[in-house]
N, C-alpha and C positions, 0 to 999 in steps of 0.2 A: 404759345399755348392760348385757347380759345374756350370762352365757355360759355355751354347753350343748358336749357332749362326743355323737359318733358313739356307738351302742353298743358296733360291733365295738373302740372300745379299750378297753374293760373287760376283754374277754378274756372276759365268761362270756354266755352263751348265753339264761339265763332271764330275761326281761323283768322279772320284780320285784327280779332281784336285779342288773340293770343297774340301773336307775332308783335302787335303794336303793346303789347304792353312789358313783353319780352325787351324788346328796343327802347322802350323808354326808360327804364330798368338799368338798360347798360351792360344786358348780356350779347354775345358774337351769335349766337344764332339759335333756334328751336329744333328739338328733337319730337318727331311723329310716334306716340302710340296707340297704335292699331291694335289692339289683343283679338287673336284668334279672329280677323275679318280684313280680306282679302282689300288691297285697292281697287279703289275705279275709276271711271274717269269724271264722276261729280265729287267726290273726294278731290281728287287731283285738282279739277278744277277750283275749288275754293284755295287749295292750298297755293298756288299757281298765283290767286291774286294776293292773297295775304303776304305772301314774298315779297310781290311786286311795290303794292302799298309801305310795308315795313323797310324794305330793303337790307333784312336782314338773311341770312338763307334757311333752307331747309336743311337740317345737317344730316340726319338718316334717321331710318323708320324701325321703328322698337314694334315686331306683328309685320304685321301685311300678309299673313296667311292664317290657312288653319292647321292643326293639328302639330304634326313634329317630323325634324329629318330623323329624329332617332325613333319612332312609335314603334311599338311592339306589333301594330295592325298592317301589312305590307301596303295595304289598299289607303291607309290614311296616311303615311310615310311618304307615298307618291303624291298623294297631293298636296302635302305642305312642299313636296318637290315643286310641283307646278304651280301654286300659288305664288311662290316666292321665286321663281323663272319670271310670273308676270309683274310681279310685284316691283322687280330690280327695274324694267322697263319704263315704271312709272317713277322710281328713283333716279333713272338716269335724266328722265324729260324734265324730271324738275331740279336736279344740281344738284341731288344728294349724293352722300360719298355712298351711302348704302343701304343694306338690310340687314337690321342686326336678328339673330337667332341663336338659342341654346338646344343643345342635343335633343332634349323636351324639358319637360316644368311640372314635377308635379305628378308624374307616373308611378316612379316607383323609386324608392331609396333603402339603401341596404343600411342604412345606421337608423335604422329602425325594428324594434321589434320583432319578430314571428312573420318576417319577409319570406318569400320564396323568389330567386329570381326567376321571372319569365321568359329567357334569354340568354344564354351565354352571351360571357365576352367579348369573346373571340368573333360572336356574331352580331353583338352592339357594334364591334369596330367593322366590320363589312358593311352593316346596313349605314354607319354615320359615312364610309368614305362613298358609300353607291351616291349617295346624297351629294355629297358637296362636291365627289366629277361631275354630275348634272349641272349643278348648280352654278361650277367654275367655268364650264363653257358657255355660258349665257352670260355671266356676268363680264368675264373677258371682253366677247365681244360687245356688249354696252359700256365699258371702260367703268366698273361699279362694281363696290365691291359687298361681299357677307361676313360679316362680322360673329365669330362664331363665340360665341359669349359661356365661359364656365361658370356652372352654381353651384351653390354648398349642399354637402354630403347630405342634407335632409328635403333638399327642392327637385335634385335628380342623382342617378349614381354614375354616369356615362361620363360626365366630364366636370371636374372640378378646380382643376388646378391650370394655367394657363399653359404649362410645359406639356399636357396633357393634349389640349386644342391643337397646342403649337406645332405635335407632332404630327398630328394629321392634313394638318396645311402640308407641313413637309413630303408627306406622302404622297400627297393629290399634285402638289407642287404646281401650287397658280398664283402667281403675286395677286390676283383678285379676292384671293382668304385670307381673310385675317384674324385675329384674336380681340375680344373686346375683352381689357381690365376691369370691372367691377369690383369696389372698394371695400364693397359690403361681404360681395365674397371672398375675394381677399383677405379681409382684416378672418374670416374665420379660415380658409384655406392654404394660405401661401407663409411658413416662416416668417418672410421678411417681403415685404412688398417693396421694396427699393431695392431690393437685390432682384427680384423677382422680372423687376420692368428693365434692369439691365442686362440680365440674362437672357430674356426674351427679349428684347427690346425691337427686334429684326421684322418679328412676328405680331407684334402690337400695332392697334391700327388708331383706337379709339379707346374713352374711359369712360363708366358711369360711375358716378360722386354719389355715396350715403355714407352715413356716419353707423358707427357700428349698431346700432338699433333701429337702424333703418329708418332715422329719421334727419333732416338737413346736416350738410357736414355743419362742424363745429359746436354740435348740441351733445357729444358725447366722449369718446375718451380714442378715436383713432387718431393715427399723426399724418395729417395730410401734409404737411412741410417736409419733412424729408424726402418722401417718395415726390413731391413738386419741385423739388430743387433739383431732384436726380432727373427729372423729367425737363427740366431746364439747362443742365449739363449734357444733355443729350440732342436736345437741339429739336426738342419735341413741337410741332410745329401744330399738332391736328386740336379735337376740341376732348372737353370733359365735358358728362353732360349730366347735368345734376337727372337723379332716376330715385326717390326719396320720398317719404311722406312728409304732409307740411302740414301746420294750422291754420288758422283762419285769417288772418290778417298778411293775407298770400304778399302783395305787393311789398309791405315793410320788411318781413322776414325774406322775402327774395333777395334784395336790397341788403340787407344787413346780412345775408351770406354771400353774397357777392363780394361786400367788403372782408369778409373774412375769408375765402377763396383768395383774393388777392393779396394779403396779407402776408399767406403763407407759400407766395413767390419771394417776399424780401428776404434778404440773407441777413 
């Protein structure tokens, strides 16, 4: 087990001096986020040296497109399709496992209010698998995978729970999709998240780490130890990637969740 840190909680802006202070830190490696803005190749390009300088890796890209595989707009829906076709591209060149994505974020949720869905079902699940076959055949062939990330009942309605994801991997049936665990949604989504990560376990590719207020793990009342032991019995080899709000004092509180992160590997 491996654990990388978003950029934006470092607080600084320059890609070598994210990564360098990532590595100085004592985490395995940095996760990219992009919100709604495509890569390029002067992106890539910084990122490329700040690898090289840190020698730590790029572990995968939270964005690199716009819009969503799931949009209710056919015309926006294709292009976070193509977005994130070229996106995986610039994942592959630079050693990352992937691109993570949720069905969308922020559209529409039915545990809200005086909702009307704009959409069946029935055709949420067509438009999310038309996406990720596009998606599975690009990524196959760059050996990189999508990371298909469930949120809670009030961020999106299409996918929530990872048995949910998990099923449409199985569908599309490409080792190239995978499921991302989020802790945050989790802790509101799933029963038991240690039952949940061994159930799924097949299907699981990647983790993002917040505490149930969405703020660093260890600042609130989830039990990252069980579900990290279960993940240790498992033989879980890939990274968690802290995705979390912080305070101001980024480096020491980096630092002193890292020690608590690894804390809750000892038995």
């Amino acid at each position: 087990m491996k654990f990388a840190i978003q950029d934006k909680l470092t607080g600084l802006s320059n890609y070598t001096e994210v990564f360098q202070m990532a590595q100085e830190v004592g985490y395995d490696g940095v996760e990219l986020n992009l919100f709604q803005k495509p890569l390029n190749d002067s992106i890539a390009a910084e990122l490329q040296t700040a690898i090289q300088a840190s020698g730590i890796p790029l572990t995968a890209i939270c964005g690199g497109y716009r819009n969503w595989i799931g949009h209710f707009d056919e015309t926006k829906r294709l292009q976070a399709v193509a977005d994130i076709q070229d996106s995986l591209r610039y994942a592959a060149m630079l050693g990352a496992q992937g691109i993570i994505a949720p069905a969308a974020y922020g559209m529409f949720s039915k545990s809200l209010p005086h909702q009307v869905l704009p959409r069946e079902e029935q055709d949420d699940r067509r438009a999310l698998l038309d996406s990720l076959m596009q998606i599975a055949e690009h990524a196959e062939k760059l050996q990189v995978n999508l990371f298909i990330e469930p949120l809670n009942r009030y961020e999106d309605h299409m996918l929530h729970t990872v048995s949910q994801a998990a099923s449409l991997i199985h569908e599309v049936n490409s080792s190239h999709l995978k499921v991302l665990g989020d802790f945050f949604h989790m802790n509101m989504e799933e029963a038991d998240i240690s039952q949940t990560i061994e159930t799924d376990y097949n299907s699981l590719g990647y983790f993002h780490l917040a505490d149930s207020n969405r703020q660093l793990p260890g600042k609130a009342h989830t039990d990252f130890r069980t579900p990290f032991q279960t993940l240790q019995k498992l033989n879980y080899k890939g990274y968690l990637s802290m995705e979390c709000r912080i305070g101001e004092e980024k480096r020491e509180l980096l630092q002193e969740t890292l020690q608590f992160l690894r804390s809750c590997l000892q038995r």
